[in-house]
Chimera marker file (.cmm) of the C-alpha trace (Angstrom):
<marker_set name="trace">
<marker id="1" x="-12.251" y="-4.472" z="-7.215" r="1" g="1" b="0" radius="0.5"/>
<marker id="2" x="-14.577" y="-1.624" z="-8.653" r="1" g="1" b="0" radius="0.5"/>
<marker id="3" x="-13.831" y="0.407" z="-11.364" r="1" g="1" b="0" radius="0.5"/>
<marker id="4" x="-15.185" y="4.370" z="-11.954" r="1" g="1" b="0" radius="0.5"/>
<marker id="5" x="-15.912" y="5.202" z="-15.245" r="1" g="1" b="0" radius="0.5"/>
<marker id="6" x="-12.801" y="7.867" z="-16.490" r="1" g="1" b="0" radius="0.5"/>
<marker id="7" x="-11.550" y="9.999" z="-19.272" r="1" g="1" b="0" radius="0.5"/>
<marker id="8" x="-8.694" y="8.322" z="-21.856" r="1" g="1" b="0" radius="0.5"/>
<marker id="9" x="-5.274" y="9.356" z="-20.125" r="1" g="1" b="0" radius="0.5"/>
<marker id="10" x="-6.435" y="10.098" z="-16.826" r="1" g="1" b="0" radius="0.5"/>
<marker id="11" x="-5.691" y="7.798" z="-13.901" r="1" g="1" b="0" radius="0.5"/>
<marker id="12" x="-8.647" y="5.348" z="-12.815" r="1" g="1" b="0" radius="0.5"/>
<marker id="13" x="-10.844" y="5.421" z="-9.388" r="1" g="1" b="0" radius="0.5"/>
<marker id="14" x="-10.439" y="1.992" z="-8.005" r="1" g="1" b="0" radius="0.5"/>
<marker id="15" x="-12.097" y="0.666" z="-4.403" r="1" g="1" b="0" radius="0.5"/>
<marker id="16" x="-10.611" y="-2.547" z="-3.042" r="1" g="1" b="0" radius="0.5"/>
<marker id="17" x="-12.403" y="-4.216" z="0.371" r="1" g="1" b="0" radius="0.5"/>
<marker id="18" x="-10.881" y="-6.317" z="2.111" r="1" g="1" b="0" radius="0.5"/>
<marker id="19" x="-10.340" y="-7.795" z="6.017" r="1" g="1" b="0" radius="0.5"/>
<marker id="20" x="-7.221" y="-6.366" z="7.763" r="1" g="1" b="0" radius="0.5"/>
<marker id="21" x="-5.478" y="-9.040" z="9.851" r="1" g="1" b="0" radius="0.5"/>
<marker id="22" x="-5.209" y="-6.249" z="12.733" r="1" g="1" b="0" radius="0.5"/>
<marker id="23" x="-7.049" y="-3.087" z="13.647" r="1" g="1" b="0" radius="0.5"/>
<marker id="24" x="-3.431" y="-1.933" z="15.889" r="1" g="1" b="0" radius="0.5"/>
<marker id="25" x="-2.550" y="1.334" z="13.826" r="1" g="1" b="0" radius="0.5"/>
<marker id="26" x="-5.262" y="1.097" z="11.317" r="1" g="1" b="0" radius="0.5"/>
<marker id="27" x="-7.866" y="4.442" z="11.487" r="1" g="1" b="0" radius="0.5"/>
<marker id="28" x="-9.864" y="5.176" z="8.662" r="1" g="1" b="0" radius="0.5"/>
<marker id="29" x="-7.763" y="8.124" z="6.380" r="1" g="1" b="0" radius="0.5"/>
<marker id="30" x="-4.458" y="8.287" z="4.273" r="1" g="1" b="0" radius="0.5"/>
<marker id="31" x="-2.743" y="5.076" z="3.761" r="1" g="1" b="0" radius="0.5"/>
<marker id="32" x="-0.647" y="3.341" z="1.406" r="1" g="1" b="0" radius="0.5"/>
<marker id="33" x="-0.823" y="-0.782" z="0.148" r="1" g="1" b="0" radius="0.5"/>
<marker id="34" x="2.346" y="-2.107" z="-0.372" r="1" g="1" b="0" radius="0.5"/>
<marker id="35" x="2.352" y="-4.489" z="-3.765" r="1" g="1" b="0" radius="0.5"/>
<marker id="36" x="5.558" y="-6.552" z="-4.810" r="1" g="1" b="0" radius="0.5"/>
<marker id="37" x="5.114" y="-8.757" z="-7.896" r="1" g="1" b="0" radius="0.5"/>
<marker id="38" x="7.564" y="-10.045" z="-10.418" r="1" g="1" b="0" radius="0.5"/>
<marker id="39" x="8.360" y="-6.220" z="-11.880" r="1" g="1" b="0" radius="0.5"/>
<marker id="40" x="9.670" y="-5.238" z="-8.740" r="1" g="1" b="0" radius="0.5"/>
<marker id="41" x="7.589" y="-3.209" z="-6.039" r="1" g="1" b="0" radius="0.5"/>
<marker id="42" x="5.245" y="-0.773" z="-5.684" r="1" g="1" b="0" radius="0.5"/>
<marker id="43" x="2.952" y="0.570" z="-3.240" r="1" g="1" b="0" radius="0.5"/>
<marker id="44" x="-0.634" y="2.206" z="-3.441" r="1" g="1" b="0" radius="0.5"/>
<marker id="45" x="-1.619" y="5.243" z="-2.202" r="1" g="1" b="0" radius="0.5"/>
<marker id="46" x="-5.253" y="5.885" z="-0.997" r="1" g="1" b="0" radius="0.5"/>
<marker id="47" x="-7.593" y="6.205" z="1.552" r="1" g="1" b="0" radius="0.5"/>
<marker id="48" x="-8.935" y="3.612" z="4.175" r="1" g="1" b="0" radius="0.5"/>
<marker id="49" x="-12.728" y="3.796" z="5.479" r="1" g="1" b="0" radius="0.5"/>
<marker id="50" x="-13.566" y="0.986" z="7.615" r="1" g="1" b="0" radius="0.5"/>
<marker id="51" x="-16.964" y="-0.282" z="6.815" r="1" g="1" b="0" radius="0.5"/>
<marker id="52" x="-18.514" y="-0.449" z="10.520" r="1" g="1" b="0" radius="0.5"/>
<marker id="53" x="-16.894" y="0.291" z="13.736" r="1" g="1" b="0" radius="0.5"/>
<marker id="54" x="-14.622" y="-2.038" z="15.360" r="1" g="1" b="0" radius="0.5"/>
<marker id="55" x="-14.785" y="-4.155" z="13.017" r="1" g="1" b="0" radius="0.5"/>
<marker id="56" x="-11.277" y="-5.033" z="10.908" r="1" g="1" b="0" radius="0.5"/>
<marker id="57" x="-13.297" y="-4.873" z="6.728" r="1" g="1" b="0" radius="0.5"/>
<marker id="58" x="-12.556" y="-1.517" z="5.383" r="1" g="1" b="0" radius="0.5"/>
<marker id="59" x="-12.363" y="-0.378" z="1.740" r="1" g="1" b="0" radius="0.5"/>
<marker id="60" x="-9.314" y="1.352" z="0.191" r="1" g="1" b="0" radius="0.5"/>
<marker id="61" x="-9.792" y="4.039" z="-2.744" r="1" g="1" b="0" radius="0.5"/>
<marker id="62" x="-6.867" y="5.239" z="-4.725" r="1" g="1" b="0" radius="0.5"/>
<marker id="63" x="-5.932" y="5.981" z="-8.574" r="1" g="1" b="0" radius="0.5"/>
<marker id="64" x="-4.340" y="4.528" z="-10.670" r="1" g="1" b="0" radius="0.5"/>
<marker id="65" x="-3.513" y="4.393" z="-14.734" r="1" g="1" b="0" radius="0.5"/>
<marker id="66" x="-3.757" y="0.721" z="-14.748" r="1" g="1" b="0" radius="0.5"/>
<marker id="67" x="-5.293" y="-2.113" z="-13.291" r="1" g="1" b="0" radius="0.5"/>
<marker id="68" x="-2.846" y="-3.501" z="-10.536" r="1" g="1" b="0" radius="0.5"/>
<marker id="69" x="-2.688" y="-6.983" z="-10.204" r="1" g="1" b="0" radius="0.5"/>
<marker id="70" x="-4.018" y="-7.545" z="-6.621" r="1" g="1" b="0" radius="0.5"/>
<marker id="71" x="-6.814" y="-9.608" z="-6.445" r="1" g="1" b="0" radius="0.5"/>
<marker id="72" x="-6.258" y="-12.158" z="-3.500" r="1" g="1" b="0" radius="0.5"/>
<marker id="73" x="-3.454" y="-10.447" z="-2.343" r="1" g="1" b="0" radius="0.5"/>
<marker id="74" x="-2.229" y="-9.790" z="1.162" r="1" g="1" b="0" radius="0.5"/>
<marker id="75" x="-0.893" y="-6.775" z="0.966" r="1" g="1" b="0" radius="0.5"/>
<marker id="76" x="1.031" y="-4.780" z="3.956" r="1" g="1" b="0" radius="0.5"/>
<marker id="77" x="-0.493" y="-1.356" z="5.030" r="1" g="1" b="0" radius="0.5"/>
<marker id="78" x="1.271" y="1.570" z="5.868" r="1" g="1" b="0" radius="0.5"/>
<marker id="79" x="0.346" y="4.459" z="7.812" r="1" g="1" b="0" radius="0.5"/>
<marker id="80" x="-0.423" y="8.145" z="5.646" r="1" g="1" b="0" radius="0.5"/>
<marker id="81" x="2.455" y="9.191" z="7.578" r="1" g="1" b="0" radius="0.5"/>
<marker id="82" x="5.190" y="7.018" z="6.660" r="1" g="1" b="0" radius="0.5"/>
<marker id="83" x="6.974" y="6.811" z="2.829" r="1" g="1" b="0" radius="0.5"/>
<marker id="84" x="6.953" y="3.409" z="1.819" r="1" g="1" b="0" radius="0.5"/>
<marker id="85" x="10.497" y="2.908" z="0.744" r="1" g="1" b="0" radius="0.5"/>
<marker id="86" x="11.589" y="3.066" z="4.162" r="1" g="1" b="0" radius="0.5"/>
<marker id="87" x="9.713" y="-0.028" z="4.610" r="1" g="1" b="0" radius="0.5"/>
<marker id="88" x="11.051" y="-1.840" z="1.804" r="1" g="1" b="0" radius="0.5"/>
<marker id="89" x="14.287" y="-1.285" z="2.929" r="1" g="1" b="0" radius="0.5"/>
<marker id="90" x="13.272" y="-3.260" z="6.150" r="1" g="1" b="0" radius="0.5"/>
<marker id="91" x="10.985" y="-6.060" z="5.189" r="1" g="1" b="0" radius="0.5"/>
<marker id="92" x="12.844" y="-6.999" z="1.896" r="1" g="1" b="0" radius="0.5"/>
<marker id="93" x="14.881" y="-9.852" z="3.019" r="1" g="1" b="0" radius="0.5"/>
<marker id="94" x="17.181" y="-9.581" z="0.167" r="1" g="1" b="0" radius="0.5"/>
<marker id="95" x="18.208" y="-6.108" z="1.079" r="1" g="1" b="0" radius="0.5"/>
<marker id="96" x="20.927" y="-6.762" z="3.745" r="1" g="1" b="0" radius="0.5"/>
<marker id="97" x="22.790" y="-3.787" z="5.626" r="1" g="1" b="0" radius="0.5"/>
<marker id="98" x="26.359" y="-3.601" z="6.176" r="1" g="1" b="0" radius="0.5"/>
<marker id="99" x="27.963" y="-1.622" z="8.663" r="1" g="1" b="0" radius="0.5"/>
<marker id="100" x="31.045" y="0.761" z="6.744" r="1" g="1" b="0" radius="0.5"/>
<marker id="101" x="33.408" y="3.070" z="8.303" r="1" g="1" b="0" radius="0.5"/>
<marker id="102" x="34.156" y="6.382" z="7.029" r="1" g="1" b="0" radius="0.5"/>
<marker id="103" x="37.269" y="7.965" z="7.740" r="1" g="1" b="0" radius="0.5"/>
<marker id="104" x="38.694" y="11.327" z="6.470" r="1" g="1" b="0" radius="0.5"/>
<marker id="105" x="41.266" y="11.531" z="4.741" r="1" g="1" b="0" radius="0.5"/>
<link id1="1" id2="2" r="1" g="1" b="0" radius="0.2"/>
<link id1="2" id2="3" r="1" g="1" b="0" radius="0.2"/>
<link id1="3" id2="4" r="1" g="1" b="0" radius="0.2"/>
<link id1="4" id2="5" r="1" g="1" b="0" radius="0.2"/>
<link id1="5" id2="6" r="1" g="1" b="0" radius="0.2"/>
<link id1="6" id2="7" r="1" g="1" b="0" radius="0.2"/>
<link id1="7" id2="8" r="1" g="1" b="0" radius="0.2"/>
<link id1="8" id2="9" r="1" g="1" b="0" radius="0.2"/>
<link id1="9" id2="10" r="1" g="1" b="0" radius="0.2"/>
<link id1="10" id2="11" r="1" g="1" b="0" radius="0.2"/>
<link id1="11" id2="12" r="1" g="1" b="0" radius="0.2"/>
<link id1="12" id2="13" r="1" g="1" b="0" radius="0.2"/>
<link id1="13" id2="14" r="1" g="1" b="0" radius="0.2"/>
<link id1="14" id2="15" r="1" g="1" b="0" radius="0.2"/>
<link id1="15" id2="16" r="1" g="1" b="0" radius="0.2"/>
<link id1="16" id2="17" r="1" g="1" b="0" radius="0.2"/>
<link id1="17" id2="18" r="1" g="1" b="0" radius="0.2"/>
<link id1="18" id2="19" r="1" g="1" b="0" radius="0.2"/>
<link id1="19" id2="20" r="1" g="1" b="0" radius="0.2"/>
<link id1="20" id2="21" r="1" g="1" b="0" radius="0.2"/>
<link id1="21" id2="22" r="1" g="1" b="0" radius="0.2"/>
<link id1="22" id2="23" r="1" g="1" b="0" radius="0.2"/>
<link id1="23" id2="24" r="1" g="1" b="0" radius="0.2"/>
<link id1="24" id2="25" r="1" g="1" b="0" radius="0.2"/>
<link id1="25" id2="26" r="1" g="1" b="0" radius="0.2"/>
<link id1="26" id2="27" r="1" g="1" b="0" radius="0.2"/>
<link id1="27" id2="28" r="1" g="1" b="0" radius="0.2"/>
<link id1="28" id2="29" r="1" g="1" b="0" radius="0.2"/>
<link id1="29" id2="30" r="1" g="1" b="0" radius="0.2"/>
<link id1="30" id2="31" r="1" g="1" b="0" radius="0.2"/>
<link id1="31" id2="32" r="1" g="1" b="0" radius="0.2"/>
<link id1="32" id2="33" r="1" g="1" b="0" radius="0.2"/>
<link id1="33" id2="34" r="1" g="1" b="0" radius="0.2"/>
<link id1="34" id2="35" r="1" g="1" b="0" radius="0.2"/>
<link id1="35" id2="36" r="1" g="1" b="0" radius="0.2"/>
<link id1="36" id2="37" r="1" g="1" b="0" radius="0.2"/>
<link id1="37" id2="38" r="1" g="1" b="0" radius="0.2"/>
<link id1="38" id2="39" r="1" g="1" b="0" radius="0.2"/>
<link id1="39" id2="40" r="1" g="1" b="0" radius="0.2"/>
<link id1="40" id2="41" r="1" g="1" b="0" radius="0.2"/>
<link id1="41" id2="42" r="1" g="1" b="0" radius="0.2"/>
<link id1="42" id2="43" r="1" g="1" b="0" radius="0.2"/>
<link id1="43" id2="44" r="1" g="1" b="0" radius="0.2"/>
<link id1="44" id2="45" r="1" g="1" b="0" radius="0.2"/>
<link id1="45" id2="46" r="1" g="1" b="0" radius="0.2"/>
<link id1="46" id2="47" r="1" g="1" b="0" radius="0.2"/>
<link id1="47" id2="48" r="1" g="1" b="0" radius="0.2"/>
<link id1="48" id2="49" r="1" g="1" b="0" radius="0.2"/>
<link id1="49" id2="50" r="1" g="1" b="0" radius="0.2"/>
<link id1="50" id2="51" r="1" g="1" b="0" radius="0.2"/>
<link id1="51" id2="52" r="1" g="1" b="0" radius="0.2"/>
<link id1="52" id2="53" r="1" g="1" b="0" radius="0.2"/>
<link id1="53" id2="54" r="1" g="1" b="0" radius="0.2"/>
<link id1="54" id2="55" r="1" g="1" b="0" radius="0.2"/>
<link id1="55" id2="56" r="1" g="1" b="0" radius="0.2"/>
<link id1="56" id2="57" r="1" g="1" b="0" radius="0.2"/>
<link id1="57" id2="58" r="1" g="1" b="0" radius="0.2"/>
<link id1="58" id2="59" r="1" g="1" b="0" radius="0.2"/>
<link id1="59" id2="60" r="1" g="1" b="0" radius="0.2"/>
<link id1="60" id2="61" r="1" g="1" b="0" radius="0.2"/>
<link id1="61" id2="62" r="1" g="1" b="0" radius="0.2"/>
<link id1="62" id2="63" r="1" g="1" b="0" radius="0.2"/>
<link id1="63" id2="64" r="1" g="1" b="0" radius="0.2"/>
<link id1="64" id2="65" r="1" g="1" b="0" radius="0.2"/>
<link id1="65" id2="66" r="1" g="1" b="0" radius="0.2"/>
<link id1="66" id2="67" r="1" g="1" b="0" radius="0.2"/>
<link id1="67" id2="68" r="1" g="1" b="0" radius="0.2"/>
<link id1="68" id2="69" r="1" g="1" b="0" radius="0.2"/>
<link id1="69" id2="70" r="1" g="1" b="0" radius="0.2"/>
<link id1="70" id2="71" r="1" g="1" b="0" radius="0.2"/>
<link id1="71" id2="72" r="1" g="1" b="0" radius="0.2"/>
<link id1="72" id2="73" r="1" g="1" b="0" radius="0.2"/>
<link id1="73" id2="74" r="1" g="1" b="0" radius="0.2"/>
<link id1="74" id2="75" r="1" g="1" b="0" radius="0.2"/>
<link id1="75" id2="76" r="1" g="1" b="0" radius="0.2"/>
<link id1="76" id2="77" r="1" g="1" b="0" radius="0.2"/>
<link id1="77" id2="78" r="1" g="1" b="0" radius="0.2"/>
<link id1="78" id2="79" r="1" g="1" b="0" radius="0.2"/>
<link id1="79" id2="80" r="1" g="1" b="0" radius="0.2"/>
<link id1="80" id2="81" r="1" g="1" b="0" radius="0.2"/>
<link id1="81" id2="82" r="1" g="1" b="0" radius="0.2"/>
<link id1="82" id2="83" r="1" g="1" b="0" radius="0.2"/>
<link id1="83" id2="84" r="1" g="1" b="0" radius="0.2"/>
<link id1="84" id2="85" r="1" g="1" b="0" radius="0.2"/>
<link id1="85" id2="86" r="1" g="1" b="0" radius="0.2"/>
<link id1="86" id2="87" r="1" g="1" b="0" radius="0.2"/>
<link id1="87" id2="88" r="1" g="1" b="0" radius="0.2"/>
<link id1="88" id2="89" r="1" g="1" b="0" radius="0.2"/>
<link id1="89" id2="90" r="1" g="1" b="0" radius="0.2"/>
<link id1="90" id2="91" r="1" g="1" b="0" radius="0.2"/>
<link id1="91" id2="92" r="1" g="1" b="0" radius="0.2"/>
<link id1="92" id2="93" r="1" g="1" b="0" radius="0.2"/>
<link id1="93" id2="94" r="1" g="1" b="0" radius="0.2"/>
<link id1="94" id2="95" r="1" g="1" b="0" radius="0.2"/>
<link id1="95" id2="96" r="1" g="1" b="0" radius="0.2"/>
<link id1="96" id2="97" r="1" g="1" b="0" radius="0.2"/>
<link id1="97" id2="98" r="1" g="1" b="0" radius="0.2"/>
<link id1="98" id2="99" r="1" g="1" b="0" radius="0.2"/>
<link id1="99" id2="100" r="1" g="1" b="0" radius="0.2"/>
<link id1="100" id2="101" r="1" g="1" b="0" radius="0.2"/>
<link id1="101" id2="102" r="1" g="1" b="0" radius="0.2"/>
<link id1="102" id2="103" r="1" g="1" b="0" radius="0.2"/>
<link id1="103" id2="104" r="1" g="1" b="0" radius="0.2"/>
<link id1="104" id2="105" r="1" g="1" b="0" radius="0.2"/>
</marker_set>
């Protein structure tokens, strides 16, 4: 992970690179990483550029005010056009749906 230089209070440039395990839906643009840790979840927002054509390394820019703890991670992408906590609210196995029945009264 690289680090810009930055102003006191102002979020911080990062760049990660790393290999996707798939190139299916991945183009170089707006993307978000999804991060859970023990505080909860979180996901980043940023942009992909792949480093050569068809080929799966890319690096990820995005801002942040601190440091996320990432680092070795596998982290699930997520498409510009998609809001991540619709995909929490899938892949979270602890999150279970139950069907309810509303009836007027």
């Amino acid at each position: 992970m690289k680090q810009a230089e930055t102003q006191q209070g102002e979020s911080i440039q990062f760049q990660l690179s790393g290999t996707f395990d798939q190139r299916e839906d991945v183009s170089d643009g707006s993307g978000w990483l999804l991060v859970s840790d023990e505080k909860g979840f979180c996901a980043l927002h940023g942009e992909v550029s792949f480093i050569q054509n068809g080929e799966n390394t890319a690096i990820f820019r995005f801002s942040e005010t601190s440091q996320p703890n990432v680092i070795g991670a596998n982290l699930p992408y997520l498409s510009g056009r998609w809001e991540p906590h619709h995909v929490w609210m899938v892949v979270v196995p602890q999150w279970k749906w139950n069907r309810i029945f509303f009836r007027a009264v």
